[in-house]
TORKOL-787360 format. One record per atom (N, C-alpha, C, O, CB): x, z, y. Coordinates in steps of 0.001 Angstrom, whole numbers, plus 500000, padded with zeros to 6 digits. Glycine has a CB too. Example, Ala and Ser with C-alpha at 12.3 -4.5 7.8 and 13.67 -1.06 7.14 Angstrom:
BEGIN
513190507800494310 512300507800495500 513200507800496700 514236508465496681 511308509046495527 512850507080497750 513670507140498940 512900507870500030 513409508039501138 514084505725499402 
***
This chain:
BEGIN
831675481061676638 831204482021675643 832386482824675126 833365482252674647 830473481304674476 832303484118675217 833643484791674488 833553485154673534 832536485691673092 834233485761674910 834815484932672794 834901484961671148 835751486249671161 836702486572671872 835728483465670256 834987487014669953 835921488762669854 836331488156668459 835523487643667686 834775490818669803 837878488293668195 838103488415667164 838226489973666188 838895490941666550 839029487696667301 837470489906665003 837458491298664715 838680491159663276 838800490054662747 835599491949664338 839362492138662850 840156492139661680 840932493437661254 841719494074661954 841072491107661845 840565493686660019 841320495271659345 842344495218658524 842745494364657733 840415496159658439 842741496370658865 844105496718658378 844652497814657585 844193498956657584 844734496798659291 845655497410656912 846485498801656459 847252498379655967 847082497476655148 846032499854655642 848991499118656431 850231498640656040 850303496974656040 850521496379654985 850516499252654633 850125496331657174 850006494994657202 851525494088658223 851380492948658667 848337494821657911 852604494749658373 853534494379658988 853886493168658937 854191492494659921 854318494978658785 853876492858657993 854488491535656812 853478490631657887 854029489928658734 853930491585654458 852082490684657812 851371489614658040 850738489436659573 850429488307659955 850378489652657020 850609490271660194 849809490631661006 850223489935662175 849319489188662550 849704491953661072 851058489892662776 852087488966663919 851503487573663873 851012486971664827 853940488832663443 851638487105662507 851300485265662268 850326485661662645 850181485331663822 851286484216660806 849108486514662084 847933485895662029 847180486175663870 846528485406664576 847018486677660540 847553487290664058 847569487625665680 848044486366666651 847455486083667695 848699488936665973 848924485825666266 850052485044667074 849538483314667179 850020482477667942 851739485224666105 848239483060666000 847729482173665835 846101482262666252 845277481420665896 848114481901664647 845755483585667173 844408483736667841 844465484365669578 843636484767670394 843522484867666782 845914484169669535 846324484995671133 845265484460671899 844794485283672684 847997484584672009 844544482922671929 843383482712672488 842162483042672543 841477482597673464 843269482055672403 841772483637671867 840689484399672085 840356485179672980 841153485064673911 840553484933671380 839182486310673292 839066486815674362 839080488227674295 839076488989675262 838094486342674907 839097488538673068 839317489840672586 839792490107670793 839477489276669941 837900490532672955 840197490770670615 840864491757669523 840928493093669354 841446494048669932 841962491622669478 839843492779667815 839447494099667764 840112494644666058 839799494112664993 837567494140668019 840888495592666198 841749496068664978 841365496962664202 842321497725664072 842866496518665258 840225497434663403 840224498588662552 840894498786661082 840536498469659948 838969498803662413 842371499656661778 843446500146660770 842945501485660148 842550502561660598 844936500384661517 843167500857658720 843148502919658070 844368503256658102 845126502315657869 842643503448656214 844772504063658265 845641504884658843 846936504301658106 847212504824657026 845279506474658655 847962503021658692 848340502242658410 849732503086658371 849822503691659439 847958501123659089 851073503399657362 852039503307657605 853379502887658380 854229503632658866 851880503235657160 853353502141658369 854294500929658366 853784500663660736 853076501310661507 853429499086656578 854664499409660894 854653498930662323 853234498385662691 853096498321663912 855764497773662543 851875497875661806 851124497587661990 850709497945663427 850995497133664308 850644497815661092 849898499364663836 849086499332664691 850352498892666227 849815498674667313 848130500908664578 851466498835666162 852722498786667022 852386496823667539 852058496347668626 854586499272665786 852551496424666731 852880495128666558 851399494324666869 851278493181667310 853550494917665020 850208495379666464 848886494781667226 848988495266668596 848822494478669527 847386495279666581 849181496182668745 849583496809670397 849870495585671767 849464495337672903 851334497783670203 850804495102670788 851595494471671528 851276492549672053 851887491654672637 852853494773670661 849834492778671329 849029491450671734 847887491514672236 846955490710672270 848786490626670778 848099493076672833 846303493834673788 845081493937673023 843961494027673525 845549492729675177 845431493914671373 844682494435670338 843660495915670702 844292496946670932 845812494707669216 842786495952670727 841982497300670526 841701497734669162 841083497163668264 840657497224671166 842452499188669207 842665499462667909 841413501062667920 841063501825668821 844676499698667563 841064500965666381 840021501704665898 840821502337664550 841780501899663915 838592500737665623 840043503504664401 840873504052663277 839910504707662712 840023505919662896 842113504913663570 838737504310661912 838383505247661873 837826505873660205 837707504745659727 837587505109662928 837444506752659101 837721506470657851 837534505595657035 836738504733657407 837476507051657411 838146505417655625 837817504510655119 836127504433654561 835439505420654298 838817504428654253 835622502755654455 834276503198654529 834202502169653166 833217502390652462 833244502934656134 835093501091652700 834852499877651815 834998499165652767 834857499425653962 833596499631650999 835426497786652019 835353496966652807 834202496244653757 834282496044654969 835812496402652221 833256495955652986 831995495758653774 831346496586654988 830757496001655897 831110495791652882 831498498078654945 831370498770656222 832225498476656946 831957498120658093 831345500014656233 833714498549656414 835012499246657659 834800497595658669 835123497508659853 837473499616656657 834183496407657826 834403495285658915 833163495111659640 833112494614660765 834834493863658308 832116495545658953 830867495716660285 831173496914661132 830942496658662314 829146496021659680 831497497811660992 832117498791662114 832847497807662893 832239497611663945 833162500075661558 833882497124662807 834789496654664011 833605495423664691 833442495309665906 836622495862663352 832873494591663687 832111493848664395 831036494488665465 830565493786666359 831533493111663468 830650496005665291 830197496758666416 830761496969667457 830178496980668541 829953497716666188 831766497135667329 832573497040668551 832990496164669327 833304496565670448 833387497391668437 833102495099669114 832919494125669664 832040493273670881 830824493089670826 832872493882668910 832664492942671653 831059492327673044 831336491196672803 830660490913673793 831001492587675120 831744490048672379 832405488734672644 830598488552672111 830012489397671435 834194488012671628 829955487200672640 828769486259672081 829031486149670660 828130486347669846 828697484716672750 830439485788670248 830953484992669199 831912486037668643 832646486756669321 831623483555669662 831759486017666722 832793487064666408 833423485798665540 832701484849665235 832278488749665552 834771485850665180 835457485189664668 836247486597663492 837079487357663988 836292484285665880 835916486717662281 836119487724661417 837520487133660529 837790485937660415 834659488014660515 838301488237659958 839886487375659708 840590488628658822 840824489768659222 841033486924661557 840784488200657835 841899489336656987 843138488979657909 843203487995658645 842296488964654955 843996489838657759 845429490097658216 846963488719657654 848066488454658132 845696491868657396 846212488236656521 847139487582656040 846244486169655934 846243485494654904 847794488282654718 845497485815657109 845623484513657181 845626484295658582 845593485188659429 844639483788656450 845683482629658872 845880482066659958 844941481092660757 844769480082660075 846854481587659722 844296481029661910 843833479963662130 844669478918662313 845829479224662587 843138480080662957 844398477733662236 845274476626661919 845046475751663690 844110475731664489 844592475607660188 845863475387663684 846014474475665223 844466473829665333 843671474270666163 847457472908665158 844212473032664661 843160472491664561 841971473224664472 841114473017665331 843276471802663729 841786473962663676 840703474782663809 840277475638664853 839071475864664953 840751475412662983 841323476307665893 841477476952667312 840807475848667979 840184476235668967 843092477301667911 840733474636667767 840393473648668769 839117473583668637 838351473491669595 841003472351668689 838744473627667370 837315473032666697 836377474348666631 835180474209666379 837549472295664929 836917475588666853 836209476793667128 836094477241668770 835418478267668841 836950477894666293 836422476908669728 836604476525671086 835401475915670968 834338476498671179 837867475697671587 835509474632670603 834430473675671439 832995473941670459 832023473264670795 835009471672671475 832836474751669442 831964474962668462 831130475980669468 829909475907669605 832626475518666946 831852476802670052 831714478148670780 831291477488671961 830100477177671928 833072479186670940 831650477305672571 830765476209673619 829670475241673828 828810475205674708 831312475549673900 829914474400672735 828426473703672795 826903474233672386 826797475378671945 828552472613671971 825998473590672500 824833473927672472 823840474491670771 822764474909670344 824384472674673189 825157474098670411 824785474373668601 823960475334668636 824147476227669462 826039474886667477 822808475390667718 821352476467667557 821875477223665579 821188478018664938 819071474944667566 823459476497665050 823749477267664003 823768479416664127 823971479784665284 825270476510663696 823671480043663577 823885481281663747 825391481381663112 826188482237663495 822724482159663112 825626480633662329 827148481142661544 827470479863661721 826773479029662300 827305481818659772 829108479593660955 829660478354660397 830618478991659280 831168480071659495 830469477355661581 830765478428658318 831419478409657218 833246477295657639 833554476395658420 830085477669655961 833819477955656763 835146477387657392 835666477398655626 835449478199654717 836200478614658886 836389476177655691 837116475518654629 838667476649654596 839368476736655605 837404473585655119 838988477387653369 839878478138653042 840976477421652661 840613476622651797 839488478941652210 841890477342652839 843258477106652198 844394478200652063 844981478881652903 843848476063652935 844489478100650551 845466479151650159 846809479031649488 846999478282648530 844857479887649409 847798479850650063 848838479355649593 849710480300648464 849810481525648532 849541479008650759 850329479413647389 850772480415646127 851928480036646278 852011478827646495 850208480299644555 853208480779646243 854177480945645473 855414479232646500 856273478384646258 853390480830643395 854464479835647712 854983479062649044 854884477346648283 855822476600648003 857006479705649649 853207477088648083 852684475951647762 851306476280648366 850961477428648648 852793475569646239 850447475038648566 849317475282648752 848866474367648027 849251473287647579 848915475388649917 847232475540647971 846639474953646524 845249474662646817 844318475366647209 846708476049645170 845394473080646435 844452471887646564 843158471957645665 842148471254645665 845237470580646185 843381472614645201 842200472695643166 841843473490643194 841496474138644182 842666472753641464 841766473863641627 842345475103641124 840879475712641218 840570475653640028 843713475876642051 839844476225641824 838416475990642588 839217477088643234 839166478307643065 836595476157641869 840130476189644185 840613477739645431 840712476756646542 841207477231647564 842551478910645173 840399475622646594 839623474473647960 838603473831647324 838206473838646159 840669473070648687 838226473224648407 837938474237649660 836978475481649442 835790475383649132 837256473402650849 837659476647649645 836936478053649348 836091478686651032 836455479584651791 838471479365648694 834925477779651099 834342477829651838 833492479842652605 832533480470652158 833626476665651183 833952480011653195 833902481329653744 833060481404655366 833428480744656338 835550481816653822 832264482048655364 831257482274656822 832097483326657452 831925484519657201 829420482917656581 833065482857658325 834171483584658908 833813484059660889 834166485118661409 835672482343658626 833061482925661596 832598482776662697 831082482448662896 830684481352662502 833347481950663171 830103483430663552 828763483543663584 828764484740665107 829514485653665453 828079484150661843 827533484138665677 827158484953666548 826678486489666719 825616486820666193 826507484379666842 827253487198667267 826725489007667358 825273488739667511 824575488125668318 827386490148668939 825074489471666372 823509489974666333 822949488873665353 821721488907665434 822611489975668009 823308488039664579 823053487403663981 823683486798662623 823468485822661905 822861486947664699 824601487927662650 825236488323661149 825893489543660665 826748489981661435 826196487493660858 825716490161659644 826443491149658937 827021491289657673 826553490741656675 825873491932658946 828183492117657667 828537492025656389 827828492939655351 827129493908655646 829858492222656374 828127492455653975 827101492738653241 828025494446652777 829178494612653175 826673491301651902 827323495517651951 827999496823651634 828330496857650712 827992497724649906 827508497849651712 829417495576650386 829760495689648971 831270496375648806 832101496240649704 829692494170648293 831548497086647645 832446497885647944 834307496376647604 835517496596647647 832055499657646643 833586495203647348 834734494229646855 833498492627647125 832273492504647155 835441494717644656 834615491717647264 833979490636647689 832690490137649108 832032489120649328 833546490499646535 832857491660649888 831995491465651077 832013490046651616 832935489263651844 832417492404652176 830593489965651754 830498488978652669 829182488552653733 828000488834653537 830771488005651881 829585488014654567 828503487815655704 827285487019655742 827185485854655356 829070487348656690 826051487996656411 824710487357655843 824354487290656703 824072488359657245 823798487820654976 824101486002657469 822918485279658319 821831485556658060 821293485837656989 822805484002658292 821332485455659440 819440485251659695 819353483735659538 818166483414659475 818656485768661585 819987482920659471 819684481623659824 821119480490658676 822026480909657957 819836481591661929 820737479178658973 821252478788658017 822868478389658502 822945478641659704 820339477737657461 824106477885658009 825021478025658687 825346476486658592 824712475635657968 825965479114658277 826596476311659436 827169474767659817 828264474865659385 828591475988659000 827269474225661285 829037473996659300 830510473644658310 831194473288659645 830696472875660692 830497472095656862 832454473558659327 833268473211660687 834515472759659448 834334473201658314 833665474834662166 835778471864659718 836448470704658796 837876471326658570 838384471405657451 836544469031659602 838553471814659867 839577472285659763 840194473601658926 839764474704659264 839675472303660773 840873473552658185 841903474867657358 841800475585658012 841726475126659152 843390474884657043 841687477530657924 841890478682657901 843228478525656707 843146477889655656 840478479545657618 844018479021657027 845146479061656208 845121480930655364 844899481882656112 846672478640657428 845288481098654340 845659481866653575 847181482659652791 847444482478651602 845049481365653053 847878483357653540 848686483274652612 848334484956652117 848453486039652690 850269482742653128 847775484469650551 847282486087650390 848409486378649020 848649487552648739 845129486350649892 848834485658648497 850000486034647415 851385485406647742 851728484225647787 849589485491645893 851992486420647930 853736486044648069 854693485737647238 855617484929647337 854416486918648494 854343486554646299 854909487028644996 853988487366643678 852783487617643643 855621488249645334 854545487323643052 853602487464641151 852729488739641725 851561488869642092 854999488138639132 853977489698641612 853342490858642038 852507491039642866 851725491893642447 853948491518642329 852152490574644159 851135490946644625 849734490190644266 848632490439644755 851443490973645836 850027489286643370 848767488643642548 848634489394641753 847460489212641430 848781487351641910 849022490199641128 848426491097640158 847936492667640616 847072493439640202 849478491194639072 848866492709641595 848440494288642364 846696493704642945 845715494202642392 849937494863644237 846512492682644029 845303492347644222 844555492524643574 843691493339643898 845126491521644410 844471491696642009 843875491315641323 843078492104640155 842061491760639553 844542490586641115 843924493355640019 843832494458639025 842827495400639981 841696495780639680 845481495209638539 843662495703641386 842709496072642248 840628495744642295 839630496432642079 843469495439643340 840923494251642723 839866493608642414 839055493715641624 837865493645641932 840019492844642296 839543493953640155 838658494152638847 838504495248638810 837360495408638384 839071493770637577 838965496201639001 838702497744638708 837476497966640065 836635498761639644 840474498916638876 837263497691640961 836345497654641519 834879497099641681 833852497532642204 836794497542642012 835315495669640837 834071494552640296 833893494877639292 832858494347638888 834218493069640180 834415495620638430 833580496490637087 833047498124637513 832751498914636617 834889496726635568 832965498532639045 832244499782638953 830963499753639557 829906500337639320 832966500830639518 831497498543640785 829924497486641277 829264497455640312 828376498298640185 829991495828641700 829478496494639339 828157495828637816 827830497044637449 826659497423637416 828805494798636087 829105497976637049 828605498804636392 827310499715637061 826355499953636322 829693499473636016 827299500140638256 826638501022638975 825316500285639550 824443500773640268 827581501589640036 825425498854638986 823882498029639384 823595497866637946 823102496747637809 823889496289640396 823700498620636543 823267498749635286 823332497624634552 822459497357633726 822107499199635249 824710496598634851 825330495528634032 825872496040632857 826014497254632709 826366494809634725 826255495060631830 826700495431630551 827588494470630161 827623493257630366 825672495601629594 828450495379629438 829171493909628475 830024494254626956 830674495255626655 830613493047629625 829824493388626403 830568493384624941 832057492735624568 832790491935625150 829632492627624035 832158493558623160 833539492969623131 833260491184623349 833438490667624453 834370493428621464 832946490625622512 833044489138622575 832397488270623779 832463487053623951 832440488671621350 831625489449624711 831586488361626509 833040488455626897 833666487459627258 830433489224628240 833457489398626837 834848489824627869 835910488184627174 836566487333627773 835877492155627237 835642488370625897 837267486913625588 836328485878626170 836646485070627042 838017486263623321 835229485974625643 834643484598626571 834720484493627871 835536483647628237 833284484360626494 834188485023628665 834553485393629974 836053484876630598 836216484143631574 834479486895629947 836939485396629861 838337484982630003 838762483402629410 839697482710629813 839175486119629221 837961483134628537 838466481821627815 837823481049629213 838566480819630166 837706481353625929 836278480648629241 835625479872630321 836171479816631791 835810478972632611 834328480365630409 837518481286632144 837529481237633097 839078480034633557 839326479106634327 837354482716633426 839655480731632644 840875479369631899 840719477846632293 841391477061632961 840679479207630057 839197477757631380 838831476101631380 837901475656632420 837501474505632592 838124475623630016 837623476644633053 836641476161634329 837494476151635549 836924475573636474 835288477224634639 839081476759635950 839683476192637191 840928475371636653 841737474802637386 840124477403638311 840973475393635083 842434474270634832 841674472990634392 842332471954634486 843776474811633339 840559472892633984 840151471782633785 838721471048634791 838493469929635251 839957471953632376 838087472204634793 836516471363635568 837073471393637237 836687470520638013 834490472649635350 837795472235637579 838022472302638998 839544471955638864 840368472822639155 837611473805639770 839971470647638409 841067470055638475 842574471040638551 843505470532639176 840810469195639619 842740472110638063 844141473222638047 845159471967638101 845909471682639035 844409474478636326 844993471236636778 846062470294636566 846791469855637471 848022469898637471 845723469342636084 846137469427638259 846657468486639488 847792469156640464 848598468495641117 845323468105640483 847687470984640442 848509471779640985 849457472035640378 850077472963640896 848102472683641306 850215471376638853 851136471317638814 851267472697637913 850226473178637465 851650471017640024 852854473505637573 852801474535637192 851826475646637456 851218476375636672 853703474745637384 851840475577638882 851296476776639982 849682476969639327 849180478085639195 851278476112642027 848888475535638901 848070475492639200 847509476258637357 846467476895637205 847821474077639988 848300476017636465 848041476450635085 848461478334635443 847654479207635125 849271475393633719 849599478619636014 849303479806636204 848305480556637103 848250481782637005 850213480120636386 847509479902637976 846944480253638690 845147480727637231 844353481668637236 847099478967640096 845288479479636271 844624479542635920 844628480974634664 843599481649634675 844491478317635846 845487481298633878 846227482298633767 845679483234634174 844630483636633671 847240482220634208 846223483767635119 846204485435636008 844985485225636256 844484486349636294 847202485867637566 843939484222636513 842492484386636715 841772484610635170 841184485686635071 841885482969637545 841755484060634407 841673484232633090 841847485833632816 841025486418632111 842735483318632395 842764486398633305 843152487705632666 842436488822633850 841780489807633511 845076487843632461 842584488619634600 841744489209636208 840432489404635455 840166490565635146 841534487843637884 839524488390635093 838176488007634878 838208489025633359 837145489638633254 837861486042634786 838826489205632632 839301489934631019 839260491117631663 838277491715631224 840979489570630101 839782491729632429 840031492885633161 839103493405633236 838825494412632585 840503492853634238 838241492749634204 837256493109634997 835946493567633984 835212494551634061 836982491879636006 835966492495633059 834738492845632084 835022493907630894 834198494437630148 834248491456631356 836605494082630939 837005495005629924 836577496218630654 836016497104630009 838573494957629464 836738496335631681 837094497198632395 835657498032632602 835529499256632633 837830496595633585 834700497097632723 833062497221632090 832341498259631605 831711499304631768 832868496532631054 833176496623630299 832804497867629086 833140498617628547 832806498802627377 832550497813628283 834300499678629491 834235500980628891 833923501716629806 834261502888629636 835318501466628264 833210501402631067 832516502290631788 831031502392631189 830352503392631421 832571501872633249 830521501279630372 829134501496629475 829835502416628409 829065503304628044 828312499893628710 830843502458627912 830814503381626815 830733504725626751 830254505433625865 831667503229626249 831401505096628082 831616505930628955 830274507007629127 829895508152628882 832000505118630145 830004506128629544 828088506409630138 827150506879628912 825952507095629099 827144504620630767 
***
């Protein structure tokens, strides 16, 4: 059965090699870059990547576009800055082969902060429908948090997808600000609302729901700041809200 790996890009130099360099098995690679700066489309080139360019559409289109393109039975879907893990190449092989009647499988996330990986925090296992059969899944048109929707119900497969999506402070907050300014124009534009006193709540619950109910503690410093910058992300996002209702 051939597996197309599909995955998008822009200005992705930094990451793109690992994560390429950890699917050279596959049977195809399929690249849709927006019009990337940097060595990106060079450095996919150079692992018989098929590259697409074509405008930006959101995230949820620009990755069902590359999943169109694609012929493999099997799509295996992948941001730029993660990795399949030894184990999981093995366990997606023989998943892809056997007789399984699943349409998708969901794959256990592991992410790494501040060159730690993080066990808690509710950032494991951050279960993601990453590998599903053509014609039997799409991504959803959301302009942030896309994600893939089966006809059918999905199967769990055990092994890590590795993550390394923050390097530095900074790019946890560039993400993250990103993130919210986009998840407050979504709500806003599906006729959500919010007030001053949801937004601190919002931010307080978000504090005590990954440093305490989803064990932060246990991660140590990493894991209280992790809780932190989510706390303030989540403040953002609803601030960010409600002044597009005021706006309005």
């Amino acid at each position: 059965m051939r597996i197309s790996a599909v995955i998008i890009t822009k200005n992705e130099e930094r990451n793109i090699a690992r994560c390429l360099h950890s699917i050279r098995w596959v049977d195809e690679i399929i690249i849709v870059d927006s019009q990337s700066e940097d060595r990106t489309v060079e450095i996919a080139e150079s692992y018989n990547a098929k590259i697409h360019s074509p405008e930006w559409m959101g995230y949820g289109p620009t990755k069902q576009y590359g999943i169109e393109q694609a012929t493999g039975e099997w799509i295996l879907s992948l941001d730029a800055d993660e990795v399949v893990s030894s184990g999981l190449a093995v366990e997606i092989r023989d998943t892809c082969s056997s007789d399984s009647s699943c349409a998708g499988y969901r794959l256990p996330r592991l992410t790494c902060f501040l060159d730690r990986w993080i066990y808690h925090s509710q950032w494991y296992p951050d279960y993601v429908v990453r590998l599903f059969r053509r014609g039997r899944g799409r991504f959803s048109s959301s302009a942030v948090h896309e994600h893939v929707e089966l006809d059918g119900p999905p199967g769990r497969l055990k092994h890590p997808l590795l993550h390394y999506s923050y390097p530095d402070l900074h790019a946890f907050h560039a993400k993250g600000d990103r993130y919210a300014r986009l998840s407050a124009q979504e709500m806003h534009d599906r006729g959500r609302t919010s007030g001053r006193l949801a937004v601190w709540l919002r931010a307080v619950g978000t504090f005590y729901r990954h440093f305490i109910l989803r064990g932060g503690f246990l991660d140590g410093w990493e894991g209280w700041y992790i809780a932190m910058l989510s706390s303030r992300r989540n403040y953002r996002k609803y601030d960010t809200l409600r002044e597009l209702n005021k706006r309005k």
